[in-house]
C-alpha beads as a LAMMPS data file, in Angstrom:
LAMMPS data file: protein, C-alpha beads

408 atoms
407 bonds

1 atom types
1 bond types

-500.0 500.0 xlo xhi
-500.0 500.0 ylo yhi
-500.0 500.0 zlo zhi

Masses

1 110.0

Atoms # bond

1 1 1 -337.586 -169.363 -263.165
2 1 1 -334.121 -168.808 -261.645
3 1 1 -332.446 -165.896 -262.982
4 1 1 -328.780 -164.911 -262.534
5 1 1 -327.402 -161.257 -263.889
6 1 1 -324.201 -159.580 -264.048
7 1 1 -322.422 -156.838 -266.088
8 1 1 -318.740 -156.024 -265.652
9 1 1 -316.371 -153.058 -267.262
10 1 1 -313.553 -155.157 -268.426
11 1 1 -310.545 -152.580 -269.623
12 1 1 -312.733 -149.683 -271.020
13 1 1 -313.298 -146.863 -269.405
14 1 1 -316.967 -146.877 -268.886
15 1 1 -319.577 -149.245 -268.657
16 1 1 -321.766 -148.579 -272.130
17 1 1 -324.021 -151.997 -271.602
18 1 1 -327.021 -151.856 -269.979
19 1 1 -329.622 -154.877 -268.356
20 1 1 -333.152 -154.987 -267.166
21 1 1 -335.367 -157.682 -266.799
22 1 1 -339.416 -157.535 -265.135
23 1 1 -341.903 -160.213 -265.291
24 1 1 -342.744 -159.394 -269.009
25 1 1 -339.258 -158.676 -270.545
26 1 1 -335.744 -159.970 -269.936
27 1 1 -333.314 -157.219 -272.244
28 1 1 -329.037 -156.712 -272.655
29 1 1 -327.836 -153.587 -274.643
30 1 1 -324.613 -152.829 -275.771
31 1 1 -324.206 -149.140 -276.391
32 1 1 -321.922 -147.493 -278.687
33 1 1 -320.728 -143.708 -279.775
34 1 1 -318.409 -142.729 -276.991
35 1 1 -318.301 -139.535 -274.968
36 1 1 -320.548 -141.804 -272.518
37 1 1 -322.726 -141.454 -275.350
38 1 1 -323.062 -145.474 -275.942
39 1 1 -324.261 -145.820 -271.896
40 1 1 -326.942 -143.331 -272.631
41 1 1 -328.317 -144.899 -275.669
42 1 1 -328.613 -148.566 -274.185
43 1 1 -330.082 -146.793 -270.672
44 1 1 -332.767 -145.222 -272.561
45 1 1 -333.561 -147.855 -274.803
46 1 1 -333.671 -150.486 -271.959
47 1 1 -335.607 -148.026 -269.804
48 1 1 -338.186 -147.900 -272.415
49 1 1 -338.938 -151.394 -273.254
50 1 1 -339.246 -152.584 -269.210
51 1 1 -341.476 -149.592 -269.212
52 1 1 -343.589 -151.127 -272.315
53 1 1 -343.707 -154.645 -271.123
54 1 1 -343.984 -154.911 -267.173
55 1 1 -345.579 -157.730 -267.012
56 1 1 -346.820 -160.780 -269.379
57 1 1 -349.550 -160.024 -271.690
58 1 1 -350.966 -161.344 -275.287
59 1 1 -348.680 -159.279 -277.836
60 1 1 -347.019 -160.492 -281.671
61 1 1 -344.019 -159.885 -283.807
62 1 1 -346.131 -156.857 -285.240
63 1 1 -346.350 -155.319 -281.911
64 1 1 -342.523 -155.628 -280.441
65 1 1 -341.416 -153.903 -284.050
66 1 1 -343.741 -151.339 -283.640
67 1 1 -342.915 -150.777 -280.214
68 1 1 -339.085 -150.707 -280.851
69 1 1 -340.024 -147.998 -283.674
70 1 1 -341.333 -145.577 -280.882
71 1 1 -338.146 -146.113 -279.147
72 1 1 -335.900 -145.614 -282.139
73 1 1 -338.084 -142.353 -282.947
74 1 1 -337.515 -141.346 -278.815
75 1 1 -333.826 -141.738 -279.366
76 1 1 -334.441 -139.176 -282.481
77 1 1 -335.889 -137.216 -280.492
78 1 1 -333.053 -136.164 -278.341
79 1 1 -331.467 -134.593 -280.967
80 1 1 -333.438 -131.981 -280.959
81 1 1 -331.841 -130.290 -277.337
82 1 1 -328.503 -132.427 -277.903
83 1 1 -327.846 -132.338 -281.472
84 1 1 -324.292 -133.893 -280.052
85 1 1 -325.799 -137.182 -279.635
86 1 1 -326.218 -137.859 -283.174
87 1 1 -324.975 -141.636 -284.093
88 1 1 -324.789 -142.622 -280.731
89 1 1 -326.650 -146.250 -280.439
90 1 1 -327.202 -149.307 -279.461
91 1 1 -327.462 -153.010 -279.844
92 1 1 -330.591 -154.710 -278.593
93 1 1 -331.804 -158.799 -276.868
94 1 1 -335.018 -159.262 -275.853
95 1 1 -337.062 -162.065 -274.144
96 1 1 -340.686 -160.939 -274.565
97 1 1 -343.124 -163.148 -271.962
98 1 1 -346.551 -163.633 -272.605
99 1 1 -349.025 -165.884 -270.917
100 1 1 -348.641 -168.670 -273.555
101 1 1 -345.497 -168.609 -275.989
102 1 1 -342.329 -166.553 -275.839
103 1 1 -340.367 -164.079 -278.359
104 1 1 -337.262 -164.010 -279.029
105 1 1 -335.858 -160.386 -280.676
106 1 1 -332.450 -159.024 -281.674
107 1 1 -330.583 -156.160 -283.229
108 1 1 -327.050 -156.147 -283.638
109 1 1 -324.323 -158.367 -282.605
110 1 1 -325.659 -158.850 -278.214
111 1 1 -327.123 -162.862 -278.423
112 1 1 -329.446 -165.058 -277.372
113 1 1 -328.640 -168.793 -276.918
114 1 1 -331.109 -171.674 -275.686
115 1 1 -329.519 -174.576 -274.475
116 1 1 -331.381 -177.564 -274.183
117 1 1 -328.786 -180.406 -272.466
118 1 1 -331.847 -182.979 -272.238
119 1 1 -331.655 -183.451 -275.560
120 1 1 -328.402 -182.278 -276.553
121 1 1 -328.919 -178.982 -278.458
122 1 1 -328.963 -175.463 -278.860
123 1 1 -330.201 -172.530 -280.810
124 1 1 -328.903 -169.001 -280.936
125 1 1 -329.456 -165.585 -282.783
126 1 1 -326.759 -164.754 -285.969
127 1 1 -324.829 -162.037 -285.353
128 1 1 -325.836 -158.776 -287.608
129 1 1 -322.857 -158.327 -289.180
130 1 1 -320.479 -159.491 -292.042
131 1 1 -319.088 -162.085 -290.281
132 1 1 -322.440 -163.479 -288.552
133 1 1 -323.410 -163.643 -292.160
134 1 1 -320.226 -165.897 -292.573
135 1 1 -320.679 -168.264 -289.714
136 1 1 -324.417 -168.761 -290.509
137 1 1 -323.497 -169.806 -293.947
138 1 1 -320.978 -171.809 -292.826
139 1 1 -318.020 -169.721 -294.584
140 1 1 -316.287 -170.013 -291.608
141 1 1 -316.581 -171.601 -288.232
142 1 1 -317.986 -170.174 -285.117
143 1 1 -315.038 -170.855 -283.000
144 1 1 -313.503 -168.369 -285.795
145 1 1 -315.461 -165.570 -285.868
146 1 1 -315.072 -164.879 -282.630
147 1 1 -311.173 -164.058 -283.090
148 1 1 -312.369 -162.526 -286.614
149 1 1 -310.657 -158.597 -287.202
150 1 1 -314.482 -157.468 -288.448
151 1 1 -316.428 -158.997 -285.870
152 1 1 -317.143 -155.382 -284.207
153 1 1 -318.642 -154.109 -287.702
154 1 1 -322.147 -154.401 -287.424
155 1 1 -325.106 -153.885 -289.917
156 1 1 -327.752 -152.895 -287.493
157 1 1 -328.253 -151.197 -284.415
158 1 1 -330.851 -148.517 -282.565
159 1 1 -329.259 -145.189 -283.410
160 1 1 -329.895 -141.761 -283.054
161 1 1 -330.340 -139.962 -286.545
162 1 1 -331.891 -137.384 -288.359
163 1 1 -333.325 -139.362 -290.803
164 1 1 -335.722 -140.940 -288.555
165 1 1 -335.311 -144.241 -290.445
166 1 1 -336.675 -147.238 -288.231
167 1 1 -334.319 -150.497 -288.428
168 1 1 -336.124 -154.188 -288.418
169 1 1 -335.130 -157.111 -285.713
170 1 1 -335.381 -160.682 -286.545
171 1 1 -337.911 -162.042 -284.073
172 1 1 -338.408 -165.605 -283.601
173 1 1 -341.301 -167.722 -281.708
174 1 1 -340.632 -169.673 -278.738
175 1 1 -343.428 -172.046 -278.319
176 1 1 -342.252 -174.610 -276.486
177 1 1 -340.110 -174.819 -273.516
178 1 1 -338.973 -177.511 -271.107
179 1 1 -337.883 -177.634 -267.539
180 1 1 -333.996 -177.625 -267.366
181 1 1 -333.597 -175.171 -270.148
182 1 1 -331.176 -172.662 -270.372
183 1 1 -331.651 -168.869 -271.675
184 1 1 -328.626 -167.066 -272.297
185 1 1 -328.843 -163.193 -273.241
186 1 1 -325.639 -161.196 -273.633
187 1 1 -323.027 -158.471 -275.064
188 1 1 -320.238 -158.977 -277.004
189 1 1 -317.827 -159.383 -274.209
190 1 1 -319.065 -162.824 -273.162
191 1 1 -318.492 -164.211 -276.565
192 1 1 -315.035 -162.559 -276.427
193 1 1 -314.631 -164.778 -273.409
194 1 1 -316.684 -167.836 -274.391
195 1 1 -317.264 -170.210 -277.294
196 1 1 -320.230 -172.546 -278.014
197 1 1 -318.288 -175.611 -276.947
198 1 1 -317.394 -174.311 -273.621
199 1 1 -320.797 -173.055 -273.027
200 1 1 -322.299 -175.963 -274.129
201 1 1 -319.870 -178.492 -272.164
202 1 1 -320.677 -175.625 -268.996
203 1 1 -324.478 -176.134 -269.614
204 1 1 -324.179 -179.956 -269.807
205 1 1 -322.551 -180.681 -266.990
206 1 1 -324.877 -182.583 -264.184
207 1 1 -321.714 -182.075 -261.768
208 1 1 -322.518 -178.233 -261.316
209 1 1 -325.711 -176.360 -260.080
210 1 1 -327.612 -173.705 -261.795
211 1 1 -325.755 -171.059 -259.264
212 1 1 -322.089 -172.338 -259.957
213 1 1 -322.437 -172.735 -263.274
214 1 1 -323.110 -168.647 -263.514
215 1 1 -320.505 -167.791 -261.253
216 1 1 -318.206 -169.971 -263.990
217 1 1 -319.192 -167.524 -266.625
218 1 1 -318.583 -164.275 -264.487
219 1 1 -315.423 -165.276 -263.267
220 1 1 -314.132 -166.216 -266.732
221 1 1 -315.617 -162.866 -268.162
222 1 1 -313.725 -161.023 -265.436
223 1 1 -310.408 -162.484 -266.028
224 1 1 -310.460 -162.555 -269.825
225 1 1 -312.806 -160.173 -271.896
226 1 1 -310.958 -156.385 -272.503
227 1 1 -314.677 -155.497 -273.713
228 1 1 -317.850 -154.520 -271.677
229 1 1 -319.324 -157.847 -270.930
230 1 1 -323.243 -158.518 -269.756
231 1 1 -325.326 -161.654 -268.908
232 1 1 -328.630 -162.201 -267.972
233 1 1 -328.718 -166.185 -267.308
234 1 1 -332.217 -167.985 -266.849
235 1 1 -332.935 -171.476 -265.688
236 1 1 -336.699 -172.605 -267.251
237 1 1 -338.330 -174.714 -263.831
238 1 1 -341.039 -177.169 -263.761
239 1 1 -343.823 -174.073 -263.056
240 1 1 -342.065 -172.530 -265.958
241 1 1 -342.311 -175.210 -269.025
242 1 1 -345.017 -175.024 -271.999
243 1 1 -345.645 -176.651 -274.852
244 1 1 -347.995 -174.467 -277.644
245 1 1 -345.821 -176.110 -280.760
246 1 1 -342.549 -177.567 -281.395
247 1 1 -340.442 -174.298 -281.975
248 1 1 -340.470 -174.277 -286.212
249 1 1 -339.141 -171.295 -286.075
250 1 1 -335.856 -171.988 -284.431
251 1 1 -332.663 -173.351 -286.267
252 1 1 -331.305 -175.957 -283.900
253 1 1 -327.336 -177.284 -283.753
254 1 1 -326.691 -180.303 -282.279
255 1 1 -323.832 -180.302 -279.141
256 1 1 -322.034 -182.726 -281.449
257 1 1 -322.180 -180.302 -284.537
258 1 1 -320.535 -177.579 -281.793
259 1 1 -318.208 -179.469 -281.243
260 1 1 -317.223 -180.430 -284.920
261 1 1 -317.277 -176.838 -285.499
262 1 1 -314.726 -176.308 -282.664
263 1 1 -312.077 -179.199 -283.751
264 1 1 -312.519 -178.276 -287.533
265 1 1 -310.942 -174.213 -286.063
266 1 1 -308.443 -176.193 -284.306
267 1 1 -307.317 -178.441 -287.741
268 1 1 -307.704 -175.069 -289.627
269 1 1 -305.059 -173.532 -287.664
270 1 1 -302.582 -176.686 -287.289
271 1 1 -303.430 -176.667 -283.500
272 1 1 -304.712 -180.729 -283.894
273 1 1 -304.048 -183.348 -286.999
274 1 1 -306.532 -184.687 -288.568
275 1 1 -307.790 -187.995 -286.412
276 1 1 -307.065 -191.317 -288.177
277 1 1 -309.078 -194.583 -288.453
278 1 1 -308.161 -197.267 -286.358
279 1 1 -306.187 -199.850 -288.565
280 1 1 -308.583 -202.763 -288.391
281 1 1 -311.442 -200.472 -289.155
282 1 1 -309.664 -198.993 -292.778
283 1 1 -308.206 -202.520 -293.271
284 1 1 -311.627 -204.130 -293.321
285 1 1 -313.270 -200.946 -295.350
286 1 1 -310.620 -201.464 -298.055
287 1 1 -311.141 -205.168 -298.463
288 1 1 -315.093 -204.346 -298.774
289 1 1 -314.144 -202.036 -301.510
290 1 1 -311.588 -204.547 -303.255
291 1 1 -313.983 -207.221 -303.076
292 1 1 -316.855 -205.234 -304.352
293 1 1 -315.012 -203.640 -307.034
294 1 1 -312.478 -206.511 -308.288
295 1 1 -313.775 -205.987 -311.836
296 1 1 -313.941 -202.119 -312.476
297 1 1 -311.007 -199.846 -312.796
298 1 1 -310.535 -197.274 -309.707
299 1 1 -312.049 -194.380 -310.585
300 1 1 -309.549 -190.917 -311.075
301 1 1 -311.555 -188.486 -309.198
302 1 1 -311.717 -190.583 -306.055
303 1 1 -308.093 -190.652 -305.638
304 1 1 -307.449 -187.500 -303.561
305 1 1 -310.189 -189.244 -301.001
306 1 1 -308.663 -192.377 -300.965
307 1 1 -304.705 -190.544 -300.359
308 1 1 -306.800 -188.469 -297.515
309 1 1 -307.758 -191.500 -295.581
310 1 1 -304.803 -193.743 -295.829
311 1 1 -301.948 -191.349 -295.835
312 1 1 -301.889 -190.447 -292.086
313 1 1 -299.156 -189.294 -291.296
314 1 1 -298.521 -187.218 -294.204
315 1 1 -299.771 -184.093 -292.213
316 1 1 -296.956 -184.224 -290.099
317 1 1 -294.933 -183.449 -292.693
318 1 1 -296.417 -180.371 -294.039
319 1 1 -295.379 -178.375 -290.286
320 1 1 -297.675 -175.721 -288.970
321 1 1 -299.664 -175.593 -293.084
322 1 1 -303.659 -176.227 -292.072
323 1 1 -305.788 -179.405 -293.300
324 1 1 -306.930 -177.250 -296.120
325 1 1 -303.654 -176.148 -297.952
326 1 1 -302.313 -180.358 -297.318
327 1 1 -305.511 -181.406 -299.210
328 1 1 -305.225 -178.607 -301.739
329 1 1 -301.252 -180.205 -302.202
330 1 1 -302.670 -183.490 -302.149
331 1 1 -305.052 -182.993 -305.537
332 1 1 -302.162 -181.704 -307.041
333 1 1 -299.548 -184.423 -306.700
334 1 1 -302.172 -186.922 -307.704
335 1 1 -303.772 -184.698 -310.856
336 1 1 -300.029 -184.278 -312.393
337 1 1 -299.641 -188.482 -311.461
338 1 1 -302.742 -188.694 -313.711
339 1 1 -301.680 -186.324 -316.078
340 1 1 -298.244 -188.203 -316.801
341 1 1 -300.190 -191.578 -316.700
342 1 1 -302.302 -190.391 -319.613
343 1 1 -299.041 -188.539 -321.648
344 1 1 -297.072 -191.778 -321.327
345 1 1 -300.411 -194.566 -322.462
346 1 1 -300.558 -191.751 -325.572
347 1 1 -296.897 -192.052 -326.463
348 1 1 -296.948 -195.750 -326.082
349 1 1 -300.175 -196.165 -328.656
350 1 1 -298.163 -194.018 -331.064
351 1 1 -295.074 -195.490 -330.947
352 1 1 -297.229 -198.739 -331.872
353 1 1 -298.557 -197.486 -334.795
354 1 1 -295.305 -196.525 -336.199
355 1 1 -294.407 -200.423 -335.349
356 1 1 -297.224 -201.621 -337.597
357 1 1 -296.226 -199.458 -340.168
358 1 1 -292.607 -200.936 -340.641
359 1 1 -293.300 -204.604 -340.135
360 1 1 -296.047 -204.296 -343.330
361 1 1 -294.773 -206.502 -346.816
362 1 1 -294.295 -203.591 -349.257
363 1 1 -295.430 -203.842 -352.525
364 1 1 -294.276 -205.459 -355.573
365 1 1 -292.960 -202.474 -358.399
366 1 1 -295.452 -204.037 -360.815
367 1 1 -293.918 -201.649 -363.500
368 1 1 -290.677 -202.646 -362.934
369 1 1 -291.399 -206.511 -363.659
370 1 1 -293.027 -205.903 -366.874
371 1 1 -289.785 -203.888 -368.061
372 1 1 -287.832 -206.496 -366.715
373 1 1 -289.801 -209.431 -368.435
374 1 1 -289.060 -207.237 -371.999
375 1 1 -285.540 -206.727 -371.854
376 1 1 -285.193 -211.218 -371.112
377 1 1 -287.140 -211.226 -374.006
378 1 1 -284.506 -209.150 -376.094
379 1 1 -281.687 -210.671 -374.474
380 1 1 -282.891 -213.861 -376.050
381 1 1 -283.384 -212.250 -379.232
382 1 1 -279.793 -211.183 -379.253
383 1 1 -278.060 -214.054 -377.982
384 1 1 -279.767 -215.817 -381.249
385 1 1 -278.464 -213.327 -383.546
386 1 1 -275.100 -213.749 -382.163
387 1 1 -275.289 -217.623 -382.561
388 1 1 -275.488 -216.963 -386.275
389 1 1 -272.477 -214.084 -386.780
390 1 1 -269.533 -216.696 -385.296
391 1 1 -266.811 -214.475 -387.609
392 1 1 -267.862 -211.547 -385.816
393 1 1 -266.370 -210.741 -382.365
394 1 1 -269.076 -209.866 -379.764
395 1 1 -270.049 -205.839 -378.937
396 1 1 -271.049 -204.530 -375.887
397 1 1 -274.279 -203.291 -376.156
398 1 1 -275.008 -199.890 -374.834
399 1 1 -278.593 -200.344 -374.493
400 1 1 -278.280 -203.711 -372.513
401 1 1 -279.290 -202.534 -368.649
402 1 1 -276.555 -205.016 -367.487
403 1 1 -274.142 -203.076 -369.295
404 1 1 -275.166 -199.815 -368.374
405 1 1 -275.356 -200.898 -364.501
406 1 1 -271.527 -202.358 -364.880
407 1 1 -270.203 -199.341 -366.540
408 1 1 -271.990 -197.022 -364.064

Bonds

1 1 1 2
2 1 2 3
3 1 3 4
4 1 4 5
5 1 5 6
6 1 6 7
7 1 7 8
8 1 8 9
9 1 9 10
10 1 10 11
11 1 11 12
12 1 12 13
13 1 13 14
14 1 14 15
15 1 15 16
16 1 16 17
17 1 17 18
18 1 18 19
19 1 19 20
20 1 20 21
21 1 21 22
22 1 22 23
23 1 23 24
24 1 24 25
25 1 25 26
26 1 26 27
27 1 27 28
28 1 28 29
29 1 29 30
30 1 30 31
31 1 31 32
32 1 32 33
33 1 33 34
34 1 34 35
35 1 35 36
36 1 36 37
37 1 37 38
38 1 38 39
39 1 39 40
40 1 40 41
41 1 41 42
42 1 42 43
43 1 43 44
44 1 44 45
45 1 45 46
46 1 46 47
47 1 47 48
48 1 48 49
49 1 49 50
50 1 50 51
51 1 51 52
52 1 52 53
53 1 53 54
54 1 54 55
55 1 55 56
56 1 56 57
57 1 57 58
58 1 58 59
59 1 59 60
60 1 60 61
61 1 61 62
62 1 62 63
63 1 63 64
64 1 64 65
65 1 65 66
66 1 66 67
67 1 67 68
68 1 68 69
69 1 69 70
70 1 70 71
71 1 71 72
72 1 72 73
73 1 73 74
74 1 74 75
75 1 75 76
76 1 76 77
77 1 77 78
78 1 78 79
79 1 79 80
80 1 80 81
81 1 81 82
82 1 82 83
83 1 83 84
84 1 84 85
85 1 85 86
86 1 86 87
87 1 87 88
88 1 88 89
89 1 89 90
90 1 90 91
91 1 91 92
92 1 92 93
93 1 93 94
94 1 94 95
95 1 95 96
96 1 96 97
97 1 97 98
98 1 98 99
99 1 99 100
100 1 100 101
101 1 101 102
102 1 102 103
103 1 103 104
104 1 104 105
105 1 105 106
106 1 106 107
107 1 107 108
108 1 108 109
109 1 109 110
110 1 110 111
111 1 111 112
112 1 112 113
113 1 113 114
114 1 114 115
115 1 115 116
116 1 116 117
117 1 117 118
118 1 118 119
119 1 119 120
120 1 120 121
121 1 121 122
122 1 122 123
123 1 123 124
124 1 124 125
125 1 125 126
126 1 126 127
127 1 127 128
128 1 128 129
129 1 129 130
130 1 130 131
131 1 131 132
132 1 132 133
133 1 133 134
134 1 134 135
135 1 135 136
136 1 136 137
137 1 137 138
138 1 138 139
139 1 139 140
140 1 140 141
141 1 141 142
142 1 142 143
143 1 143 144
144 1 144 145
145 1 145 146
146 1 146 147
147 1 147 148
148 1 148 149
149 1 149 150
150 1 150 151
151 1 151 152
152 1 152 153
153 1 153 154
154 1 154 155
155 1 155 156
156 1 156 157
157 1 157 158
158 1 158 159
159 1 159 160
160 1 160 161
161 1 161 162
162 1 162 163
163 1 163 164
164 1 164 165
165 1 165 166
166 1 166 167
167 1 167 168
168 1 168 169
169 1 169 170
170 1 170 171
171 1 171 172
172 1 172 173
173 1 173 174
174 1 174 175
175 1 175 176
176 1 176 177
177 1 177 178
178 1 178 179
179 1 179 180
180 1 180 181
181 1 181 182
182 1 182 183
183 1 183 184
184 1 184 185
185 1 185 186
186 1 186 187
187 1 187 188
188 1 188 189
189 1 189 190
190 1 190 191
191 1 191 192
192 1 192 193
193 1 193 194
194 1 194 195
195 1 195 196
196 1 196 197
197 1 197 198
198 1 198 199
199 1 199 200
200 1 200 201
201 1 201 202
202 1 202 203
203 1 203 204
204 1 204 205
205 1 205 206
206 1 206 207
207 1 207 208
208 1 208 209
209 1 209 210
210 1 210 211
211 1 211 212
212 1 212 213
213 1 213 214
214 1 214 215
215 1 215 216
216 1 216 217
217 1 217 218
218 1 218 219
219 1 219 220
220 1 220 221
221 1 221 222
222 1 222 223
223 1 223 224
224 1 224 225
225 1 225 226
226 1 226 227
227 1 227 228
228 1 228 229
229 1 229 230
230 1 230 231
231 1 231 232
232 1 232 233
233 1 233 234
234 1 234 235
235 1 235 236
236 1 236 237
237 1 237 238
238 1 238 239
239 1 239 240
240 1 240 241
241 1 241 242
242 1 242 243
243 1 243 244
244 1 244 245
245 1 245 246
246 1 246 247
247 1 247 248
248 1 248 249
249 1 249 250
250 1 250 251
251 1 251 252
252 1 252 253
253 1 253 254
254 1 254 255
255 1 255 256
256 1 256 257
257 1 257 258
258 1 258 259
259 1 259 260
260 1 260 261
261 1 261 262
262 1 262 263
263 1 263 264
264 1 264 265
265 1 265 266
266 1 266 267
267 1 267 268
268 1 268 269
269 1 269 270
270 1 270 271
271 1 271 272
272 1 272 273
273 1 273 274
274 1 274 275
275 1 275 276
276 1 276 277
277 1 277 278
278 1 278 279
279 1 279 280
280 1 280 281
281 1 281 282
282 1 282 283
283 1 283 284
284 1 284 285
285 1 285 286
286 1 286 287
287 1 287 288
288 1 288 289
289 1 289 290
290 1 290 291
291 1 291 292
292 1 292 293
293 1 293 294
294 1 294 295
295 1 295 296
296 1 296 297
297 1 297 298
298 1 298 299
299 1 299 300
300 1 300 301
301 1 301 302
302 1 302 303
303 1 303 304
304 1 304 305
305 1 305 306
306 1 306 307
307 1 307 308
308 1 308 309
309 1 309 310
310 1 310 311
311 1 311 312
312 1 312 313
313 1 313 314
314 1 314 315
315 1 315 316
316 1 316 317
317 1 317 318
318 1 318 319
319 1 319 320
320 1 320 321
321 1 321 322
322 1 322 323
323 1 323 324
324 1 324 325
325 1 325 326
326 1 326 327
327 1 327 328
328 1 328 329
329 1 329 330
330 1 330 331
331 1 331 332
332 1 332 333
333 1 333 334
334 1 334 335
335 1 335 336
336 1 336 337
337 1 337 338
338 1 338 339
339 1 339 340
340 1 340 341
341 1 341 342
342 1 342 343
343 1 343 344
344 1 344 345
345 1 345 346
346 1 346 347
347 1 347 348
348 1 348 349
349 1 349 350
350 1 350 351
351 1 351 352
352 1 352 353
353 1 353 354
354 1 354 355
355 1 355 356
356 1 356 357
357 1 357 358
358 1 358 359
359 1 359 360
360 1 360 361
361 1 361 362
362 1 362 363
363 1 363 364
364 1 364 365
365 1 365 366
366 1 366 367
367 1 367 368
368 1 368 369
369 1 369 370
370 1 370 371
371 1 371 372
372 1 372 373
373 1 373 374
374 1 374 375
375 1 375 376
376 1 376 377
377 1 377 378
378 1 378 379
379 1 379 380
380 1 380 381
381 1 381 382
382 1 382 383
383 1 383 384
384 1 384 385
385 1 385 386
386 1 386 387
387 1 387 388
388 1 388 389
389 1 389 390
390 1 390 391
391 1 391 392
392 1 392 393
393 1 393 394
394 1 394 395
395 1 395 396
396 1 396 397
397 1 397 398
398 1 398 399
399 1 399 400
400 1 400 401
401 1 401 402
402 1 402 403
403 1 403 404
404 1 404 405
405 1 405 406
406 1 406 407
407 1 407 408
């Protein structure tokens, strides 16, 4: 196994990181507490475990927890002649080596990463922290919790205290590994300097050798991280390689989900559009749709996909606003377009009905036919009457409706 170290100051004052490796145990702490306090707590606490684990031996999860419980209680310990050193800590990476499968143990935000470029995939430790917990559930990408303002705010680490109280690592089972694979264990200050994508397109690349790909991470550390950064990098050989299982316990990520991860942080922050689909290839998707759906109505919650994929170059327009905040304007436009499709079809229908209404025969005043069907009959009456007085001169009479209608 090849095995390439380095740890560098960057702009602090002091180095507080500490590194150690031995045939049984490959470690990085990052110490913390200042007053040189921090390089004392990740000293001792390195010290201890290369002192526990020399060399390769049968051992469990059980037995690294226990073991990082009698360090935790040593650091308590020295409290007792230098009460001053209370809070001052540590973070802690481990690589435990036995003579079949491997641990993997962490506490606090320093990382372990296995690359794997033969197949094209990685696996590293989450961050404990508030925003590890955000990357691992996807909250927010990778590529943007590195630039996060909390990403120093961590939930665990090996500190000094009074109370004694002994804090858990996750520890994971490494039981299979193959020649050409990569073990990364560092502090903070690499990540500061690195992201998955370019350690991943660093890893991958057949141009470089084991020994100038290193150098490619020091040199970049040195120019860019402000923070303490520390690396221990190891190459797995032929001799090396073993195969117990197929490594359940490890949560994989594809190089191609990396690099989603990466260009989705870039569209977040307006740095690159959103790609497009070559013409032919929408053209002939839309036609398969048209063809397959001639007969149904499109349906109203697809619509904001649909504007997504064939509206281009509407990004352009929005300036420096990220993908998120054009999609969010997106649903809006096309929810009020629905909304005033839906107000103007219920106007329509009632300005229908009214239209029924007034175009219906109304009916005949069966009342008023009767009356007039009794005053004919009196009229007739009269007009006989009237035949038979010829001496007399005629009289209106009052009663007569015709009358009454004239006069009024």
């Amino acid at each position: 196994m090849k095995v390439f170290n380095f740890s560098q100051q960057g702009e602090r004052g002091n180095n507080e990181d500490s590194l150690g490796f031995s045939e049984g145990l490959l470690t990085v702490c990052d110490g913390m507490g200042g007053h040189n306090f921090g390089e004392r707590a990740s000293a001792f606490v390195k010290d201890a475990m290369l002192k526990a684990f020399p060399e390769p031996r049968p051992l469990g999860k059980m037995e690294i927890q226990q073991q990082l419980n009698q360090v935790q209680a040593g650091l308590n310990q020295l409290l007792e002649t230098e009460p001053e050193l209370e809070k001052m800590g540590t973070t802690f990476t481990g690589i435990f080596i036995t003579p079949d499968v491997w641990y993997a143990a962490h506490i606090g935000d320093s990382r372990i990463y296995l690359f794997r470029p033969s197949e094209k995939k990685l696996w590293h430790t989450w961050d404990h922290s508030l925003v590890g917990e955000l990357m691992r559930t996807r909250e927010i990408t990778t590529e943007a919790g590195r630039f996060h303002p909390l990403s120093n705010r961590i939930s665990k680490a090996l500190i000094a205290q009074k109370e004694g109280k002994p804090v858990s690592a996750s520890i994971v089972k490494i039981d299979e590994l193959k020649a050409g694979d990569i073990l990364l264990l560092c502090s903070d200050g690499l990540v500061e300097a690195w992201g998955d994508w370019e350690l991943v397109q660093l890893f991958a690349d057949d141009t470089l050798n084991f020994q100038q790909k290193c150098e490619k991470v020091r040199q970049q550390c040195d120019v860019t991280s402000k923070d303490n950064n520390t690396a221990i990098i190891a190459e797995i050989g032929e001799g090396d390689a073993f195969s117990y299982g197929t490594n359940d316990e490890l949560e994989w990520t594809t190089f191609a989900e990396v690099e989603a991860d990466y260009k989705q942080y870039l569209k977040d922050n307006g740095e690159i559009e959103e790609e497009e689909k070559p013409e032919e290839e929408a053209n002939t998707a839309t036609n398969g749709a048209t063809e397959e759906n001639r007969n149904e109505p499109p349906a109203p919650a697809s619509a904001p996909d649909i504007l997504e994929e064939e509206d281009g170059e509407q990004d352009a327009d929005y300036g420096n606003e990220s993908h998120t905040a054009v999609r969010s304007r997106r649903r809006w436009i096309v929810g009020i377009g629905l909304l005033l499709v839906v107000v103007a079809a219920a106007c329509f229908a009632v300005k229908s009905i009214k239209s029924n209404k007034n175009t219906v025969s109304p009916k005949p005043n069966t009342e008023q036919t009767t009356t007039s069907k009794k005053d004919k009959a009196k009229q007739s009456q009269k007009n006989k009457q009237s035949n038979n007085r010829v001496s007399q001169p005629e009289r209106p009479n009052k009663t007569d409706p015709d009358t009454i209608k004239k006069s009024n």
